[in-house]
N, C-alpha and C positions, 0 to 999 in steps of 0.2 A: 504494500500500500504506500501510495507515496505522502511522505510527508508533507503537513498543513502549511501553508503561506503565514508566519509570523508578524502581527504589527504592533505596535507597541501607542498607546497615550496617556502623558501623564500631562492634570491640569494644576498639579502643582498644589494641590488643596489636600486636608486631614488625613484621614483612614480611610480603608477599604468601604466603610458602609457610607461615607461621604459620595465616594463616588456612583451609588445607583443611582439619582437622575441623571448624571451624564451618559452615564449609559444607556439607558432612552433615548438621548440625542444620538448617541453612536449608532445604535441601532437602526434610528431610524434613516441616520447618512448614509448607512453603507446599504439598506431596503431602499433608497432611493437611487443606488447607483446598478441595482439588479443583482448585488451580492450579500446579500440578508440571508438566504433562506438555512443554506447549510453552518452559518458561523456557530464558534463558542466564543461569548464573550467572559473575561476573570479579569477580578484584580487579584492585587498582588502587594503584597509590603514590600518597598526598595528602602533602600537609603542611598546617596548620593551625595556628592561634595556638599549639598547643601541643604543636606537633613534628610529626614526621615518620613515618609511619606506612603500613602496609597497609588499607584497607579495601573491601567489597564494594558491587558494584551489581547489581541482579537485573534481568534483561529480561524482561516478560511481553508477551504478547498484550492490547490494548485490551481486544479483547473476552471473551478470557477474565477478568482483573481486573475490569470493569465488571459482573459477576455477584458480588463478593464486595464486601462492607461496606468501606471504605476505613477507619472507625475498628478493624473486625475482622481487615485486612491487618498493620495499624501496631501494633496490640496484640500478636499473636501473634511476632510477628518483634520485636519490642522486650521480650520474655519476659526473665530471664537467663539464661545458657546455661552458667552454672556447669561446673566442672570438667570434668564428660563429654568437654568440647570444648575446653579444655587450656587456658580462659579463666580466668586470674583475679584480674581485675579488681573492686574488692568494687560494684562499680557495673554497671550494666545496660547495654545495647549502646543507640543513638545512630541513629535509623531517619529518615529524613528520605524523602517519596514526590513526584514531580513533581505528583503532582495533590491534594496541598496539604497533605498528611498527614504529622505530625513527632512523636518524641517519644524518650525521653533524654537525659541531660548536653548542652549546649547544645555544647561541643567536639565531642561524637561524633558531632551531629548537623550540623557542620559540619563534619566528614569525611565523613560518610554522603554528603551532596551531591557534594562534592567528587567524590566517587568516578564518581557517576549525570555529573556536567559533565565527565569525562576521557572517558567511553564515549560523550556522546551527540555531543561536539567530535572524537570518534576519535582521541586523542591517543596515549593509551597503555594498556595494559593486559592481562590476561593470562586467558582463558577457563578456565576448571575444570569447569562441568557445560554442555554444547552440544550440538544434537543432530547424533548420529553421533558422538558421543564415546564412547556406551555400548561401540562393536563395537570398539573401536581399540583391543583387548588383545593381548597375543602376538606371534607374529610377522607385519606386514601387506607391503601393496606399495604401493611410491611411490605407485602408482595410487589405491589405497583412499583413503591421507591424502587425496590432493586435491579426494576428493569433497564433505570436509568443508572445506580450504583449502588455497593454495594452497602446494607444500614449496619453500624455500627451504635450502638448502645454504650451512651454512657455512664458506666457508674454498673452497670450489667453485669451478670454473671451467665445468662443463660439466652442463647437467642431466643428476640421473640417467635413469637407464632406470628407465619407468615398472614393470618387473615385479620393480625391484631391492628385497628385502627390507627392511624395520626394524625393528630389535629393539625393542618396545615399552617394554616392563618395566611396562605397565599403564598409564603417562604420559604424554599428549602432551596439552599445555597450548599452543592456537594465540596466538598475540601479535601485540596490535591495534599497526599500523604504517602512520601515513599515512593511518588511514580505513579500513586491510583485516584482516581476520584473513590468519596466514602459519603457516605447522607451520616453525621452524627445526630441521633434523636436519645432524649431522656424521658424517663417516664412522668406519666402525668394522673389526675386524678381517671376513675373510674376502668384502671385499666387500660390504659390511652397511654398513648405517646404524643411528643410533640418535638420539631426540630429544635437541637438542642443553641442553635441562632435563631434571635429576634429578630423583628426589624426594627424594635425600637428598644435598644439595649440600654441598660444603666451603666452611662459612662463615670470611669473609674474617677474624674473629678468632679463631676455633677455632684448638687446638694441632694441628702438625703430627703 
């Protein structure tokens, strides 16, 4: 199988959970340039000369990318993404492509990479748009997550039962571990599971 088209974008803003509305915008730039359908979209924790930061890496298909202008991938995705996407940085995002194609602040474009070398090394990182991600709303079964990866229990001693429910809440964000994607879920009242990521987490300096 031939390996994915790497791209990298970093807008230079928080942690990884900062960045899901940009990725809606990502998303929807590269659905508009007719290469949406088969991406994985992840961030990733870098650090670089100049801190510490969230940025994304987009997976495409060779051969789908190889139909699109590599200067017209690198343009559209280095766009700014202005407020809409809760960026606001007075600078433009940092797009760095494995197949040779680079362009913003020279920092963000050595995060952008950064990001595409944690996914391609399977280091670390955390899935947002993948496919079979669309149907994972509501209530599912152990079963369904593992079609897309596999669930790992935390705090578990015993796997679940494959027909044992998970309360979604819309969010299951799989995490690259070792090379693999993994759906982490913890138990919950009634018997239930629930993805053991919020989407609205209690960050470690917020007031109680």
């Amino acid at each position: 199988m031939t390996a994915p088209h790497l791209v990298g974008v970093d807008v230079g803003i928080g942690d990884e959970l900062d960045l899901e509305p940009v990725i809606d915008v990502v998303a929807h730039r590269l659905e508009g340039l007719g290469v949406g359908g088969d991406m994985r979209i992840t961030t990733h924790a870098v650090v670089t000369t100049t801190g510490a930061r969230g940025a994304i890496a987009i997976s495409l298909p060779q051969a789908v990318t190889s139909a699109v202008e590599l200067d017209e991938l690198v343009a559209v995705l280095s766009t700014p993404f202005g407020s809409g996407a809760h960026v606001h940085a007075a600078r433009g995002p940092g797009v760095w492509s494995e197949r040779g194609g680079a362009a913003g602040p020279a920092d963000l474009i050595e995060g952008a990479r950064a990001a595409c070398r944690a996914l391609r090394e399977g280091r670390q990182g955390r899935s947002v748009r993948y496919a079979g991600g669309a149907g994972l709303v509501g209530d599912v079964t152990i079963a369904q997550l593992s079609l897309v990866a596999p669930v790992v229990v935390i705090g578990g001693v015993e796997e679940p039962c494959p027909s044992a429910i998970v309360s979604t809440s819309d969010f299951v964000r799989p995490r690259l571990m070792m090379g693999d994607w993994v759906i982490h879920v913890q138990s919950a009242a009634d018997g239930r599971f629930v993805p053991f990521e919020t989407p609205t987490p209690k960050r470690c300096c917020q007031d109680k």
